[in-house]
C-alpha positions as CSV (number, residue, x, y, z in Angstrom):
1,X,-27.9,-119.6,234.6
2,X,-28.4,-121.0,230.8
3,X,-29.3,-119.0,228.2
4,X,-31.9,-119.7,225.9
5,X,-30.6,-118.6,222.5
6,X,-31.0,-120.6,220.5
7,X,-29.3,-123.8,221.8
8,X,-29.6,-123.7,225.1
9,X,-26.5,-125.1,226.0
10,X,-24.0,-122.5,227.2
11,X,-23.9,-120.8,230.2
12,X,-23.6,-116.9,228.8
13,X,-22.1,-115.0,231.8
14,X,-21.3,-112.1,230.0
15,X,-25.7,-111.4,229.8
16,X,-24.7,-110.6,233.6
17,X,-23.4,-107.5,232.7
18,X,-22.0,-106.6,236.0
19,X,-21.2,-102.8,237.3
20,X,-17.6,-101.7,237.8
21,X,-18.4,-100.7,240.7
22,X,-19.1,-104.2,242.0
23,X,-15.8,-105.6,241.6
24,X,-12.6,-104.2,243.9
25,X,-9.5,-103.4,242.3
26,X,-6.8,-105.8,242.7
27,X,-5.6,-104.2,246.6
28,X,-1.8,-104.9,245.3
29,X,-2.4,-102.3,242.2
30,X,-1.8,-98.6,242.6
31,X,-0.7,-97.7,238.9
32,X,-3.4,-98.4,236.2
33,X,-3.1,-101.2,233.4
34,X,-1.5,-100.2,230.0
35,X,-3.6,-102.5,227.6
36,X,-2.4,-103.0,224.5
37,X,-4.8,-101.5,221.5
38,X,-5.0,-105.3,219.8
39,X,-5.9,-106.3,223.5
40,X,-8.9,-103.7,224.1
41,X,-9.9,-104.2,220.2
42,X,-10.3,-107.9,220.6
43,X,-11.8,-107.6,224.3
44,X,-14.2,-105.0,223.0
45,X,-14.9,-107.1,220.0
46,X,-15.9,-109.8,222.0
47,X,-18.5,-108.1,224.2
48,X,-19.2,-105.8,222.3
49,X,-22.4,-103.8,224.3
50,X,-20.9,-104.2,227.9
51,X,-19.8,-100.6,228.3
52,X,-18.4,-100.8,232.1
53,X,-16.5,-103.2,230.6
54,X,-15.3,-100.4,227.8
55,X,-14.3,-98.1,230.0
56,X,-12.5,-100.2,232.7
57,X,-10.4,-101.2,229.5
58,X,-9.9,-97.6,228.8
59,X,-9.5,-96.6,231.9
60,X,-6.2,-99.5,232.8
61,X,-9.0,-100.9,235.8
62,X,-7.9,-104.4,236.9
63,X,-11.5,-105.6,237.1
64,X,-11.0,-106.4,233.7
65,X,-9.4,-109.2,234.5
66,X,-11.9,-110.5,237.1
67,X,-14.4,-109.9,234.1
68,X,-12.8,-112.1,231.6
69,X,-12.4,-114.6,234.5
70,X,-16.0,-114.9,235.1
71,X,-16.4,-115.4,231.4
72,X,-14.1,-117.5,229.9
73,X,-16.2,-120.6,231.2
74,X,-18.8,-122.0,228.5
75,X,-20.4,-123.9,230.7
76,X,-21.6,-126.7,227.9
77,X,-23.8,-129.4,230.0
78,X,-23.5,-133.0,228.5
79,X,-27.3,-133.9,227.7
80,X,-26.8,-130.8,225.8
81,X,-24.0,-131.6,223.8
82,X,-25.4,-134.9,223.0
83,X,-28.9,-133.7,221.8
84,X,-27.1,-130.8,219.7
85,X,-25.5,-133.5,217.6
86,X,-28.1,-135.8,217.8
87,X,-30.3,-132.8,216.0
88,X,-27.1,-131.9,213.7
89,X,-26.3,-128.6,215.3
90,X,-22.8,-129.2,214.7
91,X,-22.1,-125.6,213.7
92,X,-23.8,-124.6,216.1
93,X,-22.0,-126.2,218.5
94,X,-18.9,-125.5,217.0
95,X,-19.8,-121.4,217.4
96,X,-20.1,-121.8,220.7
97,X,-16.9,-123.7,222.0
98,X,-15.1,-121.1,219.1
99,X,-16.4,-118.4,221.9
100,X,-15.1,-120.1,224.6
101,X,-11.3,-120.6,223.3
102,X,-11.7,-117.1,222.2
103,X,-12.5,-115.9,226.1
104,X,-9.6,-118.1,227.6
105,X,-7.4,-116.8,225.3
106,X,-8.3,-113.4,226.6
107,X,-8.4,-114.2,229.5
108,X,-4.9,-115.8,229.3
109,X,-3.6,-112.6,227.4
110,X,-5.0,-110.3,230.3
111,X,-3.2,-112.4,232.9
112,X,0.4,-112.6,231.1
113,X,-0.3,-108.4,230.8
114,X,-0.7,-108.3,234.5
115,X,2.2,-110.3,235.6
116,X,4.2,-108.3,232.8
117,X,3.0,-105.0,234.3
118,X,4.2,-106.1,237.8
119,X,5.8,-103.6,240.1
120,X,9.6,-104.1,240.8
Protein backbone atom coordinates (compact mmCIF):
# COMPACT_ATOMS: atom_id res chain seq x y z
CA UNK A 1 0.00 0.00 0.00
CA UNK A 2 1.53 3.64 -1.05
CA UNK A 3 0.87 6.54 0.62
CA UNK A 4 -0.15 9.50 -0.93
CA UNK A 5 1.74 12.23 1.04
CA UNK A 6 3.03 14.15 -0.78
CA UNK A 7 5.26 12.05 -3.11
CA UNK A 8 3.77 9.07 -3.47
CA UNK A 9 6.59 7.02 -3.50
CA UNK A 10 7.11 5.19 -0.20
CA UNK A 11 5.38 2.46 1.07
CA UNK A 12 4.49 3.97 4.85
CA UNK A 13 3.90 0.78 6.93
CA UNK A 14 3.97 2.31 10.01
CA UNK A 15 0.12 4.15 8.84
CA UNK A 16 -0.78 0.42 9.58
CA UNK A 17 -0.66 0.96 13.02
CA UNK A 18 -1.13 -2.51 14.08
CA UNK A 19 -2.55 -3.77 17.70
CA UNK A 20 -0.18 -5.51 20.18
CA UNK A 21 -2.38 -7.76 20.51
CA UNK A 22 -1.91 -9.03 16.87
CA UNK A 23 1.59 -9.98 17.05
CA UNK A 24 2.74 -13.21 19.48
CA UNK A 25 5.58 -12.80 21.57
CA UNK A 26 8.72 -14.38 20.55
CA UNK A 27 7.63 -18.25 22.17
CA UNK A 28 11.53 -18.53 23.23
CA UNK A 29 11.05 -15.27 25.61
CA UNK A 30 9.88 -15.57 29.15
CA UNK A 31 11.72 -12.50 30.77
CA UNK A 32 10.83 -9.04 29.27
CA UNK A 33 13.26 -6.78 27.14
CA UNK A 34 15.40 -4.18 29.01
CA UNK A 35 15.44 -1.28 26.30
CA UNK A 36 17.85 1.07 26.66
CA UNK A 37 16.30 4.86 27.35
CA UNK A 38 18.32 6.20 23.97
CA UNK A 39 16.62 3.09 22.32
CA UNK A 40 12.92 3.81 23.36
CA UNK A 41 13.68 7.80 22.80
CA UNK A 42 14.78 7.26 19.26
CA UNK A 43 12.01 4.42 18.58
CA UNK A 44 9.42 6.69 20.06
CA UNK A 45 10.85 9.61 18.15
CA UNK A 46 10.38 7.88 15.12
CA UNK A 47 6.77 6.96 15.38
CA UNK A 48 5.85 9.15 17.37
CA UNK A 49 1.68 8.57 17.58
CA UNK A 50 1.75 4.71 17.51
CA UNK A 51 0.93 4.22 21.21
CA UNK A 52 0.81 0.12 21.22
CA UNK A 53 4.02 0.64 20.02
CA UNK A 54 4.84 3.04 23.32
CA UNK A 55 3.83 0.74 25.58
CA UNK A 56 5.25 -2.60 24.17
CA UNK A 57 8.65 -0.43 24.46
CA UNK A 58 7.81 0.30 28.02
CA UNK A 59 6.57 -2.72 28.75
CA UNK A 60 10.19 -4.93 27.43
CA UNK A 61 7.38 -6.77 24.68
CA UNK A 62 9.32 -8.43 21.92
CA UNK A 63 6.79 -7.39 19.32
CA UNK A 64 8.75 -4.48 19.11
CA UNK A 65 10.97 -6.04 17.18
CA UNK A 66 8.51 -7.64 14.69
CA UNK A 67 7.23 -3.87 14.49
CA UNK A 68 10.46 -2.34 13.38
CA UNK A 69 10.75 -5.26 10.99
CA UNK A 70 7.71 -4.52 9.26
CA UNK A 71 8.91 -1.06 8.98
CA UNK A 72 12.31 -0.61 8.16
CA UNK A 73 11.32 -1.26 4.34
CA UNK A 74 10.76 2.12 2.26
CA UNK A 75 9.45 0.46 -0.38
CA UNK A 76 10.71 3.37 -3.12
CA UNK A 77 9.16 1.98 -6.65
CA UNK A 78 11.47 3.03 -9.64
CA UNK A 79 9.02 5.07 -11.96
CA UNK A 80 8.80 6.89 -8.78
CA UNK A 81 12.18 7.66 -8.17
CA UNK A 82 12.75 8.68 -11.58
CA UNK A 83 9.79 11.14 -11.91
CA UNK A 84 10.82 12.65 -8.35
CA UNK A 85 14.06 13.85 -9.90
CA UNK A 86 12.83 14.45 -13.06
CA UNK A 87 10.36 17.19 -11.11
CA UNK A 88 13.51 18.16 -8.71
CA UNK A 89 12.14 16.63 -5.57
CA UNK A 90 15.53 15.85 -4.62
CA UNK A 91 14.95 16.80 -0.95
CA UNK A 92 12.24 15.18 -0.95
CA UNK A 93 13.54 12.26 -1.96
CA UNK A 94 16.36 12.48 0.16
CA UNK A 95 13.79 12.78 3.48
CA UNK A 96 12.49 9.82 2.62
CA UNK A 97 15.48 7.31 2.11
CA UNK A 98 16.87 9.48 5.47
CA UNK A 99 13.69 7.60 7.21
CA UNK A 100 14.43 4.51 5.88
CA UNK A 101 18.25 4.22 7.15
CA UNK A 102 16.88 5.64 10.29
CA UNK A 103 14.33 2.43 10.60
CA UNK A 104 17.06 -0.18 9.69
CA UNK A 105 19.21 1.21 12.00
CA UNK A 106 16.52 0.57 14.61
CA UNK A 107 15.70 -2.17 13.57
CA UNK A 108 19.34 -3.39 13.56
CA UNK A 109 19.84 -1.90 17.18
CA UNK A 110 16.63 -3.86 18.36
CA UNK A 111 18.05 -7.07 16.96
CA UNK A 112 21.74 -6.79 18.51
CA UNK A 113 19.50 -5.95 22.01
CA UNK A 114 17.76 -9.19 21.61
CA UNK A 115 20.64 -11.39 20.92
CA UNK A 116 22.49 -9.44 23.85
CA UNK A 117 19.54 -10.12 26.11
CA UNK A 118 19.77 -13.93 25.32
CA UNK A 119 19.16 -16.43 28.07
CA UNK A 120 22.29 -18.54 29.08
Amino acid sequence: MYFESPSSLVDDSASRHLKVEEHAEHPKRKIPMKYPKEFVDAVKAEFPGWQDLHMALDTGRTVVGQYLDDNRSGGFRPEHLVKMIDEGRVAELKAEAEKQIRRIKLYSQWCKLYEAQQPG
